[in-house]
Rosetta silent file (secondary structure, phi, psi, omega in degrees, C-alpha in Angstrom):
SEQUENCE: XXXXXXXXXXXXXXXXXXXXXXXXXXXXXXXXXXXXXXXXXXXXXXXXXXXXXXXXXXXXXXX
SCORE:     score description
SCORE:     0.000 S_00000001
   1 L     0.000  145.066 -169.748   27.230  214.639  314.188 S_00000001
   2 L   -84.435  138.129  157.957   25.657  217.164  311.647 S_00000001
   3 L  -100.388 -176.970 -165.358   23.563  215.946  309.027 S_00000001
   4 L  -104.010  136.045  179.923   23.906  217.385  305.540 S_00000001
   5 L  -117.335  135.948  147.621   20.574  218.818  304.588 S_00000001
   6 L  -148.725 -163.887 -169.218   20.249  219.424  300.813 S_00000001
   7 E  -115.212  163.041 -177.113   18.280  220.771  297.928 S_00000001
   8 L  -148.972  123.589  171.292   17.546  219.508  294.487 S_00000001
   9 E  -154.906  164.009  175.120   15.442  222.562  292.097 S_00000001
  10 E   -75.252  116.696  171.579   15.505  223.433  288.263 S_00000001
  11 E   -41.032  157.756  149.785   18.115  226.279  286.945 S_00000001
  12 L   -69.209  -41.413 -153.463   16.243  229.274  285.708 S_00000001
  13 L   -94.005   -5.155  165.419   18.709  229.572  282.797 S_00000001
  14 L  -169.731   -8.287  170.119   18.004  226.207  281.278 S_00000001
  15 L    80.409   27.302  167.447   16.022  224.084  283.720 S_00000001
  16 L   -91.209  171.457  163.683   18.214  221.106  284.708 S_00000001
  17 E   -90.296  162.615 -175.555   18.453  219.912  287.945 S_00000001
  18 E  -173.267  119.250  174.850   20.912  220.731  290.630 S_00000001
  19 L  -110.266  140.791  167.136   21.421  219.947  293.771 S_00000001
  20 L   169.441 -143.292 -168.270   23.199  221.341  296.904 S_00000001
  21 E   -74.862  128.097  156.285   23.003  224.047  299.542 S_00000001
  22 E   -58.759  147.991  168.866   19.961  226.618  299.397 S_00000001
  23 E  -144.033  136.436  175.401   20.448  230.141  299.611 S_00000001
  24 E  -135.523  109.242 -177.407   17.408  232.906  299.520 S_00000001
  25 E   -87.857  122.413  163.300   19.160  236.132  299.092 S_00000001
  26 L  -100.106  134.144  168.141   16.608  239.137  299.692 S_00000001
  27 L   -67.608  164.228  124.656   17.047  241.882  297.518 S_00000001
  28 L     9.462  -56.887  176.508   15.952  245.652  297.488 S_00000001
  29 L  -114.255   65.015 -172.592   12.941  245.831  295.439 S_00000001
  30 L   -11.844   72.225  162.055   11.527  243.131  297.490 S_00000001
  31 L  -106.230 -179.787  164.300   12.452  240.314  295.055 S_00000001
  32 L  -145.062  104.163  167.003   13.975  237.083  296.011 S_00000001
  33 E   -78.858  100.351 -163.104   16.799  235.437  294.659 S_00000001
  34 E   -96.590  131.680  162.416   17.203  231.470  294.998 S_00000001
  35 E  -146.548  158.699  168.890   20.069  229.822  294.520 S_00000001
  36 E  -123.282  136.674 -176.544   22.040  226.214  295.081 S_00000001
  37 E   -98.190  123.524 -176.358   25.475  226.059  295.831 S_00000001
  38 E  -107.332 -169.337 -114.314   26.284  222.426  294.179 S_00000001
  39 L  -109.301  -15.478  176.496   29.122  220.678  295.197 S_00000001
  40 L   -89.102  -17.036  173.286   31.709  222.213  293.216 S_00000001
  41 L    78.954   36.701 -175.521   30.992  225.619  294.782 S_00000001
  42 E  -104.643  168.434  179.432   29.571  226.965  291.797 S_00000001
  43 E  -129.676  133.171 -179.442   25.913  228.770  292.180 S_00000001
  44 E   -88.724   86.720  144.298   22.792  228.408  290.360 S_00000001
  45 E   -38.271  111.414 -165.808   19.481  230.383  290.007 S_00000001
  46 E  -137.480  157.829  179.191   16.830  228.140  290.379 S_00000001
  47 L   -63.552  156.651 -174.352   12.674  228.154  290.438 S_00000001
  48 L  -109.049  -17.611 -179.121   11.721  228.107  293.940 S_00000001
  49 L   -68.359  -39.486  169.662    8.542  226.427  292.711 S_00000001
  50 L   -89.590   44.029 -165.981   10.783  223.306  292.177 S_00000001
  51 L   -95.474 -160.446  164.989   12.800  223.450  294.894 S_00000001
  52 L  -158.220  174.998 -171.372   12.621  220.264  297.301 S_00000001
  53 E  -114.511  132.745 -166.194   14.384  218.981  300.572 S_00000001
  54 H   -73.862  -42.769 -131.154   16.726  216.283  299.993 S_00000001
  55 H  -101.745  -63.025  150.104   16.267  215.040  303.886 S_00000001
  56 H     2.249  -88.821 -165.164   12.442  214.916  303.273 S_00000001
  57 H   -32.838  -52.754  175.975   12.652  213.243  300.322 S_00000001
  58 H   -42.355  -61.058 -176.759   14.969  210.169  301.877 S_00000001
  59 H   -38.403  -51.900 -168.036   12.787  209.810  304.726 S_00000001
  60 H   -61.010  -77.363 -171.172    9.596  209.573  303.057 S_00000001
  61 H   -29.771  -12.955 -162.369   11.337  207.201  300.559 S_00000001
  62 H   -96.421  -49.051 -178.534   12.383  205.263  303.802 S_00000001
  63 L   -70.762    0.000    0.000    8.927  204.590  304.845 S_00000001
């Protein structure tokens, strides 16, 4: 069995939260674009300074 790993970071465009699949696209001009795919399949640009690991988080919360 798989487990689901996911992400929870802040849009760029308004700074909510959102959670779901990571993505780090690299561009061209050596930028990097982060995004979450949320659950709905829609995609987000989000700060990478806030992103976090869902799987993380649980655990820790588990101890």
């Amino acid at each position: 069995m798989m487990n689901k790993i996911t992400f929870t970071g802040n849009r760029k465009y308004n700074g909510n939260t959102v959670s779901g699949y990571y993505l780090c696209l690299h561009q061209t001009d050596d930028t990097d674009l982060h995004i979450i795919v949320d659950e709905h399949g829609e995609y987000h640009p989000v700060d990478p300074e806030t992103l976090t690991n869902d799987a993380v988080k649980t655990k820790k919360e588990r101890l």
